[in-house]
C-alpha positions in Angstrom: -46.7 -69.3 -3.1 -50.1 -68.2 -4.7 -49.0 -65.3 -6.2 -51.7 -63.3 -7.7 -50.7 -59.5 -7.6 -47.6 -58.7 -9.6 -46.2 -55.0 -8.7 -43.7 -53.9 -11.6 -40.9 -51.6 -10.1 -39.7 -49.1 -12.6 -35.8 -48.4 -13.0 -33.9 -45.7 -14.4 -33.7 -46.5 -18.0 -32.2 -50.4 -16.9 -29.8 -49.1 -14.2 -30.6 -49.9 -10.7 -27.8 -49.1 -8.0 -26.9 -51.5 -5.6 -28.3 -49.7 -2.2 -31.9 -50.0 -4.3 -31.3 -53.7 -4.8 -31.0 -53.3 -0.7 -34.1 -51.9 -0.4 -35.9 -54.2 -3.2 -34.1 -57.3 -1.6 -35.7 -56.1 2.0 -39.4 -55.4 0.7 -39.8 -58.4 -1.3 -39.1 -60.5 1.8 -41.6 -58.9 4.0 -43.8 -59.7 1.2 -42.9 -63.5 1.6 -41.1 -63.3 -1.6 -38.1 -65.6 -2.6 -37.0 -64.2 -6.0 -37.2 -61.2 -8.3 -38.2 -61.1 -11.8 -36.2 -58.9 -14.5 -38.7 -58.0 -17.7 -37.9 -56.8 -21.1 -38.5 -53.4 -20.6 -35.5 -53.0 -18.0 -38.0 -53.0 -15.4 -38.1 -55.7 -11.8 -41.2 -57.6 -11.0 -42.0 -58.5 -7.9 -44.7 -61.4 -7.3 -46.4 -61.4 -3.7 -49.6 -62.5 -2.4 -52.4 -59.9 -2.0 -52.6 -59.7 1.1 -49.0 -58.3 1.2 -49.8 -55.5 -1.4 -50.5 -52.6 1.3 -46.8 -53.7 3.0 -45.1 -53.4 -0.5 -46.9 -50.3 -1.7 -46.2 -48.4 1.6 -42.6 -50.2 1.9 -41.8 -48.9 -1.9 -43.0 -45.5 -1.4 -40.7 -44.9 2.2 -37.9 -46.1 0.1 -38.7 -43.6 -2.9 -38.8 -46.5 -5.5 -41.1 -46.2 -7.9 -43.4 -48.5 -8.8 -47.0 -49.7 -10.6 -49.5 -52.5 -10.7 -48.2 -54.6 -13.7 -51.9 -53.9 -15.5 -51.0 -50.1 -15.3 -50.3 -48.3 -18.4 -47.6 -46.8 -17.4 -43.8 -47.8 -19.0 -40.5 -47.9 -18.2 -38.2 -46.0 -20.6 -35.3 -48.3 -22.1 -32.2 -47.4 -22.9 -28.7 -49.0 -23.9 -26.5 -47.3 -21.1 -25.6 -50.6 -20.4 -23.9 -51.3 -23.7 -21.5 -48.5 -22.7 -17.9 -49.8 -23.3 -18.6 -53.0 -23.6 -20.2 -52.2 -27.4 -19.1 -50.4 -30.2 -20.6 -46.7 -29.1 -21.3 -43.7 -30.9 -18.7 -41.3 -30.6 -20.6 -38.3 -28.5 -22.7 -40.7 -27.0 -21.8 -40.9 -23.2 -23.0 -42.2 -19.7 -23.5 -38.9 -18.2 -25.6 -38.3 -21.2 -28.3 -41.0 -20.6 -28.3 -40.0 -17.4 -28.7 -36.6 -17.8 -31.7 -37.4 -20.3 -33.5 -40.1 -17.9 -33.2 -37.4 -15.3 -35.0 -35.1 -17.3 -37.9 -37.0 -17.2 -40.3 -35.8 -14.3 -42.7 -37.8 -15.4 -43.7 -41.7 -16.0 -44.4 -42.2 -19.9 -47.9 -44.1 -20.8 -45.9 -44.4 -24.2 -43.1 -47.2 -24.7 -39.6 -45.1 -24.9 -36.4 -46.3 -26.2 -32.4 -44.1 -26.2 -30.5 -46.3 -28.1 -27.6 -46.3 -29.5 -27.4 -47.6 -33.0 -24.0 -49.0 -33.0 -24.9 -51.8 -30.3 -26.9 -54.6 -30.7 -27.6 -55.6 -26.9 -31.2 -53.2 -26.7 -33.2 -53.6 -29.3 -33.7 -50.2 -31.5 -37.1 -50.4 -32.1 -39.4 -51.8 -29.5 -41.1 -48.5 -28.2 -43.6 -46.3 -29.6 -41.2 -43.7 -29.5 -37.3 -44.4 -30.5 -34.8 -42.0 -30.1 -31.6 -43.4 -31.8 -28.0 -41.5 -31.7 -27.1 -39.9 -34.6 -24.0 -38.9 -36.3 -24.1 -35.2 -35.3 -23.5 -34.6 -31.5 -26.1 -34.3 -29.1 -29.4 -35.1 -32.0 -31.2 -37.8 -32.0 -33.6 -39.5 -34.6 -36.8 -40.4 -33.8 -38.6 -43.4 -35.3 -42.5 -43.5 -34.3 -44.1 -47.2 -33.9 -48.0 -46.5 -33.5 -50.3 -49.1 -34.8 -52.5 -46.4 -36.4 -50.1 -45.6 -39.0 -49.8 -49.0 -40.2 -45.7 -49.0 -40.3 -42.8 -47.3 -38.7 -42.5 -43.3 -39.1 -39.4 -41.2 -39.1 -39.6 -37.8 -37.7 -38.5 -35.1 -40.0 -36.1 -33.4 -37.8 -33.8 -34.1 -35.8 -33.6 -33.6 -31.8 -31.8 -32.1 -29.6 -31.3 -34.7 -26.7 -32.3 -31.8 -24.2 -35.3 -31.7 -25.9 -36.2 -35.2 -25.9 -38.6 -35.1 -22.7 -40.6 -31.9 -24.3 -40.8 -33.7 -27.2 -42.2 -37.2 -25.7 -44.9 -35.4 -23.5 -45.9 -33.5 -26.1 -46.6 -36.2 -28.5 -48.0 -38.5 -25.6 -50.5 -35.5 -25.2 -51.3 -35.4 -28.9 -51.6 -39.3 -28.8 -53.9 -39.7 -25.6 -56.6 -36.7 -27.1 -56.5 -37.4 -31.1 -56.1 -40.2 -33.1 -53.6 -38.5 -35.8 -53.8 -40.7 -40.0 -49.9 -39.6 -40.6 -47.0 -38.7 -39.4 -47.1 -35.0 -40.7 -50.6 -34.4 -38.8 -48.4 -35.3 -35.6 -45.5 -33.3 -36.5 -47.8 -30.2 -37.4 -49.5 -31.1 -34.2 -46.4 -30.9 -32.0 -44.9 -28.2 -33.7 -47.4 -25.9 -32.9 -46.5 -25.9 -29.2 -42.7 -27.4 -29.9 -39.9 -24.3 -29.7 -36.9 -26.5 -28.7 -33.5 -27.1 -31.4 -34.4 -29.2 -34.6 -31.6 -30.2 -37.2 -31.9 -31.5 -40.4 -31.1 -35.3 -41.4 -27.6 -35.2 -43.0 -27.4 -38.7 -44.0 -29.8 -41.7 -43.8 -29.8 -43.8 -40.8 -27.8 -46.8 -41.5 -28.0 -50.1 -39.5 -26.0 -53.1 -40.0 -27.5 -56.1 -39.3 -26.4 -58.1 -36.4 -26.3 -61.7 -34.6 -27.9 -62.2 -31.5 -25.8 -60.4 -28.6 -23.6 -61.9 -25.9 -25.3 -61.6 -23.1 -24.0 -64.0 -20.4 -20.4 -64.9 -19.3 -17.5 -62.6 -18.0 -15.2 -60.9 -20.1 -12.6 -58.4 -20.5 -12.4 -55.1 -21.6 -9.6 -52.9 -21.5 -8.4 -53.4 -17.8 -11.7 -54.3 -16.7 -13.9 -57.1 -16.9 -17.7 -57.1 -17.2 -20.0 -60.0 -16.1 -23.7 -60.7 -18.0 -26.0 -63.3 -15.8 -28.9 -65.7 -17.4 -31.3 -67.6 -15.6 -33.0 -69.6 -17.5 -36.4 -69.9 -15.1 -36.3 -65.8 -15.5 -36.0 -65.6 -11.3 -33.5 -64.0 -9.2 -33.0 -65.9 -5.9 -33.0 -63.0 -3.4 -29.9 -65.1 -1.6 -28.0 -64.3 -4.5 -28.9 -60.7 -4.8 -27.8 -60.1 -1.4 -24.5 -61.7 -1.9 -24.6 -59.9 -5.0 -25.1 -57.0 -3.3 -22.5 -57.5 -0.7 -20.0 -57.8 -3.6 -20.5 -54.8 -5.3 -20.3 -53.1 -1.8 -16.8 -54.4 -1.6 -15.6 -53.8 -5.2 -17.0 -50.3 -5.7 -19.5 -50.9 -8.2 -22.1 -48.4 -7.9 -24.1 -49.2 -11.0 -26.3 -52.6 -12.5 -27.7 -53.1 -15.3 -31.0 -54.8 -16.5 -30.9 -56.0 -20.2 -34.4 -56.3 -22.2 -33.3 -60.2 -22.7 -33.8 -60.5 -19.0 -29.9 -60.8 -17.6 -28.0 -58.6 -15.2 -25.2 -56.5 -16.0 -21.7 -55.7 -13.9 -19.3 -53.7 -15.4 -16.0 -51.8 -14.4 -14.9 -54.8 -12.4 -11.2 -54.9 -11.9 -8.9 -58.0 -12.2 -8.4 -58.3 -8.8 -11.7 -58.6 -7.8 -12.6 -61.2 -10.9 -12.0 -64.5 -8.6 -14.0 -63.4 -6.2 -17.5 -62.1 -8.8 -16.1 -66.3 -10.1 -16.5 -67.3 -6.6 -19.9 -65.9 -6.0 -21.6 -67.6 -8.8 -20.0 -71.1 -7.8 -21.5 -70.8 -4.6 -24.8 -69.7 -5.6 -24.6 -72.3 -8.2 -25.0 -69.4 -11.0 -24.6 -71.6 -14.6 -22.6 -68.8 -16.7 -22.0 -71.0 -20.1 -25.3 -71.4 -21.6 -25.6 -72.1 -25.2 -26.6 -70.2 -28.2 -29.4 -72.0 -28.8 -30.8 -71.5 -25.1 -30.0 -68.0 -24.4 -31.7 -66.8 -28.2 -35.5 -66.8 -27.4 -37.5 -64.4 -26.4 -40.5 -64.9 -24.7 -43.8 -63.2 -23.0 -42.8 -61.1 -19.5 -44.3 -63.9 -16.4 -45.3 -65.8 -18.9 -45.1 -69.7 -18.1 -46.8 -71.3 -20.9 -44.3 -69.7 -23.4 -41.6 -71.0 -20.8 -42.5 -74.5 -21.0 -42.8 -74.1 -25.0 -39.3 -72.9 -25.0 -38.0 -75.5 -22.7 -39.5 -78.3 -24.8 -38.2 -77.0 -28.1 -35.0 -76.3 -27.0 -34.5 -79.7 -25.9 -35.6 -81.3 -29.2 -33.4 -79.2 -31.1 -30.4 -79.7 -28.2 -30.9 -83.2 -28.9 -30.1 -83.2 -32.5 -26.9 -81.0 -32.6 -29.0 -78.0 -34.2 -26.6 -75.2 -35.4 -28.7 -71.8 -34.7 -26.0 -68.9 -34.4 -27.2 -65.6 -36.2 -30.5 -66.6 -35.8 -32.8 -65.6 -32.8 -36.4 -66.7 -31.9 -39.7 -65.5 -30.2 -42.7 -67.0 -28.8 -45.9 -65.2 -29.2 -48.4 -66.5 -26.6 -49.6 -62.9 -25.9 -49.1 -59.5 -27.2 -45.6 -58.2 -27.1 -42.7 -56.6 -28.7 -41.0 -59.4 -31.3 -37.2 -58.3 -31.6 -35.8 -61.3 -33.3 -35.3 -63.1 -36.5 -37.9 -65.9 -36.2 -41.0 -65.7 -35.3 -43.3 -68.4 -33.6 -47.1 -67.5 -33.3 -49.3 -69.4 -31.2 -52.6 -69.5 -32.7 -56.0 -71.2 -32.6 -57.4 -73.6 -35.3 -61.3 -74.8 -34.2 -60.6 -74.8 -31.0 -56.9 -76.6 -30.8 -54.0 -74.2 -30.2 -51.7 -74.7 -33.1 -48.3 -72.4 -34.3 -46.9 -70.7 -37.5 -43.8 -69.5 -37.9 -42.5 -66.8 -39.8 -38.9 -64.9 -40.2 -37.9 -61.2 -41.1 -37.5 -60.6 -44.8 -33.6 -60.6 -44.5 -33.6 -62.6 -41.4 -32.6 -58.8 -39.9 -33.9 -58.0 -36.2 -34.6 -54.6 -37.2 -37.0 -55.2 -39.6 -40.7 -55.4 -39.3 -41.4 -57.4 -43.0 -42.8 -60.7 -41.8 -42.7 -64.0 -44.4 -44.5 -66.9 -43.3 -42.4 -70.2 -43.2 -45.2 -72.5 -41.9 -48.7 -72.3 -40.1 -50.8 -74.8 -38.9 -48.8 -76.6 -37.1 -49.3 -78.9 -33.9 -46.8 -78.1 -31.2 -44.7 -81.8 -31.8 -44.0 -80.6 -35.3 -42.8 -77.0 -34.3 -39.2 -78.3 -33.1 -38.2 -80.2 -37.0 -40.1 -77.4 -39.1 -37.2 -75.5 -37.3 -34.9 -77.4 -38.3 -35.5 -76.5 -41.9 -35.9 -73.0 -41.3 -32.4 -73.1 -40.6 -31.4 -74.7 -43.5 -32.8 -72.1 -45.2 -30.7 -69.1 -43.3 -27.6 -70.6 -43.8 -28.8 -71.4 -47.9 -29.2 -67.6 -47.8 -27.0 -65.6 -45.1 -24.2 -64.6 -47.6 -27.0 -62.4 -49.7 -28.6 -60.8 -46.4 -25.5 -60.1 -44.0 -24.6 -57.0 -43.7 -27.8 -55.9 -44.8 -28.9 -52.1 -44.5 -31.9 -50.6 -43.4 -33.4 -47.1 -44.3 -36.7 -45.7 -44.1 -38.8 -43.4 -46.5 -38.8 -40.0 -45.4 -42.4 -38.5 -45.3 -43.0 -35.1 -47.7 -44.8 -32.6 -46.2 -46.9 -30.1 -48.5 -44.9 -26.6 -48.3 -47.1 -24.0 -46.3 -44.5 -20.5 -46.0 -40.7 -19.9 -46.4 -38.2 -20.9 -43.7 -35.0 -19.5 -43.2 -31.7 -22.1 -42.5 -28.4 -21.3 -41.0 -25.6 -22.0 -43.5 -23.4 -22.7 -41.3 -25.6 -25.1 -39.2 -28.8 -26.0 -40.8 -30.7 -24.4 -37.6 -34.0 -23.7 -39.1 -35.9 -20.3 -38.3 -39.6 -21.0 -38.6 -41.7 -17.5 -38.5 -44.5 -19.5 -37.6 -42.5 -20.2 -34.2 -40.1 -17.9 -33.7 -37.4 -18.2 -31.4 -37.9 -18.3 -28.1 -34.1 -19.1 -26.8 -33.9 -15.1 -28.7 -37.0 -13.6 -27.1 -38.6 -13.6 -30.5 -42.4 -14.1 -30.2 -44.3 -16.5 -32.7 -45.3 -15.2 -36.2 -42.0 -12.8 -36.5 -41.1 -12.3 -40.1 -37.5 -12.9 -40.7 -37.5 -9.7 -42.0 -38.3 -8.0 -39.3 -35.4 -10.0 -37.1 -33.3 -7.2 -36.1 -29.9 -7.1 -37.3 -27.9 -8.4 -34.2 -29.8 -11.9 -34.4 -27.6 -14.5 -34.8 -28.3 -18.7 -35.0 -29.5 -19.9 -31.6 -27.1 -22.9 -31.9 -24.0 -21.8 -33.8 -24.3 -17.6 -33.4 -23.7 -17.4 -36.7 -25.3 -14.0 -38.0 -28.6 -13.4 -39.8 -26.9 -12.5 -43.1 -26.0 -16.5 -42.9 -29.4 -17.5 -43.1 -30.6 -18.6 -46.2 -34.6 -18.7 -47.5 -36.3 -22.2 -48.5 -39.4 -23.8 -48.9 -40.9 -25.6 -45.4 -41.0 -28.8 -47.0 -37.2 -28.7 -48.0 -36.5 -27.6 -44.5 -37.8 -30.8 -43.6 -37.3 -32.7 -45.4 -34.8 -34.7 -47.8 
């Protein structure tokens, strides 16, 4: 099929029920599709000829599915719901908060937006612009900024309510799209001019452990449930095996999938009794389930099928001579895109022949964004044994990088007027803002609070609140 438009169907932070896999299933085959296309953003592609587009778009909007042409700037927002009892988990952090989050949203972002939970390792933490990552204290998030303008990853000073998170995104998106801000504490100022919503300050530092690439394929059990993970390695769903797929969920009550940004489906909350027959669907679809390591760790360009054959031909190589590659994962960079592994392969140009370099994260860590170069220059029949001794070179040094921790310096901001914090809390009163959850207008001098205010978040009284510089309110 010459497929020359690509539509990409947005999904509700990676969970798409299985009625809208219905619909999706039904559209795509007026289109004269055959498959489905998963990307690493949590979203579905959808391939079709151009003369099918005014079908599809009118088909999409009927069915209320939201959707965009794949050149639009618009993003879905990613989040780890589907790591949800499968994964270690925050404590607090729970599906009906996601979902009451992603509902908030009435809007589609032009910024990249993760909700992550830190303690999981199946979404990556840090591939949007903005990345709201669980905290310790219930319901506040951090927020980790990724804008190429300030040259490295920001923190936020504060941290956010999870109510808030929406204001918060639109706001900055609005600062974003209109100004071009040098720092971190010209956004912040920016936002907090219009920003009244529940701040806390950082208790302790964010703390991430590094970990191995996740398991993301197979069926296994958890609890009295079991939950299934699917790979294909081409990237395509057949839409035979969504129906079916479909069907099956119908029949065991599950009301939820799950996209993964490595491109697999998700089923949870399957019961034993129904695990011969989710066995029985992929044998008849001929659905491989037992991929290995090596295979499954790469991450490549969204519809991109020059990376694809790269991949396929490296793999091979390195199949064929008994490579060992676990804790290690691997990107191809033919395009653009969000690297969230350990090693890095860059496709470059050297007069006028395509040649590669590879580099690896500092600590071999896929949360970090210090790059060391390994090799460059090389021809693409080299790539597969320069590999080899990058590997050599992990496993020399793994015991001095595993578990490694990763912290970010926190920004100082220049004190401008006193603050007043909650002891109790740490809820900040900023005169500059007021309190609008109080009915206290901006520029109200604590002083002139009357006596019966108490903390919007904890009610403890005024007397509880003590005075500080802005910059200590901010930050540590």
């Amino acid at each position: 099929m010459a497929s020359n438009i690509t539509l990409r169907l947005f999904t509700n932070g990676g969970i798409i029920t299985p009625e809208e896999v219905r619909k999706v299933i039904e559209i795509a085959r007026m289109c004269g599709c055959d498959s489905i296309i998963p990307g690493s953003r949590q979203e579905v592609y959808l391939q079709l000829e151009k003369v099918y587009l005014p079908i599809a778009e009118k088909e999409l909007s009927k069915n209320a599915l939201k959707y965009t042409l794949v050149e639009d700037s618009k993003q879905n927002i990613v989040t780890s719901f589907a790591a949800l009892q499968i994964l270690p988990t925050t404590a607090w952090l729970l599906g009906d908060t996601y979902l009451d989050i992603l509902d908030s949203f009435v809007y589609q972002p032009r910024l990249k937006i993760n909700i992550v939970d830190p303690l999981q390792n199946l979404v990556p933490l840090f591939t949007g612009e903005l990345n709201f990552i669980a905290s310790s204290y219930p319901r506040y998030w951090h927020l980790y900024v990724n804008f190429s303008f300030f040259g490295k990853r920001q923190i936020w000073p504060v941290l956010i309510d999870g109510e808030d998170i929406v204001t918060v995104s639109k706001l900055i998106e609005e600062v974003y799209f209109q100004q071009q801000l040098d720092t971190i504490q010209d956004l912040y100022l920016a936002v907090s001019h219009t920003f009244t919503g529940r701040t806390r300050q950082w208790e302790e530092e964010l703390q991430l452990t590094a970990h191995s690439f996740p398991v993301i394929e197979g069926m296994y059990s958890y609890g009295n449930s079991y939950w299934l993970g699917i790979y294909r390695r081409n990237q395509s769903f057949p839409l035979s095996f969504l129906e079916a797929l479909y069907n099956q969920c119908i029949e065991s009550k599950i009301g939820k999938i799950c996209l993964t940004p490595h491109q697999t489906l998700l089923i949870t909350d399957i019961k034993a009794e129904h695990k011969a027959k989710w066995e029985k669907l992929l044998g008849l679809h001929q659905i491989h389930n037992h991929h290995s390591a090596l295979e499954v760790n790469w991450q490549i360009p969204d519809l991109e099928v020059e990376a694809q054959r790269l991949k396929n031909t490296w793999v091979r190589e390195l199949e064929e001579k008994e490579v060992y590659t676990t804790g290690l994962s691997f990107a191809i960079q033919t395009k653009p895109m969000d690297v969230t592994t350990s090693v890095l392969i860059r496709q470059t140009s050297e007069a006028g022949q395509t040649r590669y370099d590879i580099l690896h994260t500092h600590d071999f860590s896929t949360h970090s964004l210090q790059w060391q170069v390994f090799a460059t220059n090389l021809s693409e029949q080299v790539v597969a044994s320069v590999l080899i001794n990058l590997c050599q070179l992990y496993y020399t040094q793994v015991d001095q990088h595993f578990p490694s921790i990763f912290s970010e310096e926190k920004p100082v901001f220049i004190a401008t007027h006193d603050v007043y914090q909650c002891s109790d809390c740490l809820t900040v009163y900023d005169p500059e803002f007021g309190d609008e959850a109080a009915a206290i207008p901006a520029s109200t001098a604590f002083e002139e609070l009357p006596d019966s205010y108490v903390c919007s978040l904890c009610e403890a009284s005024k007397q509880r609140f003590v005075a500080l510089k802005k910059e200590e309110a901010v930050t540590r």
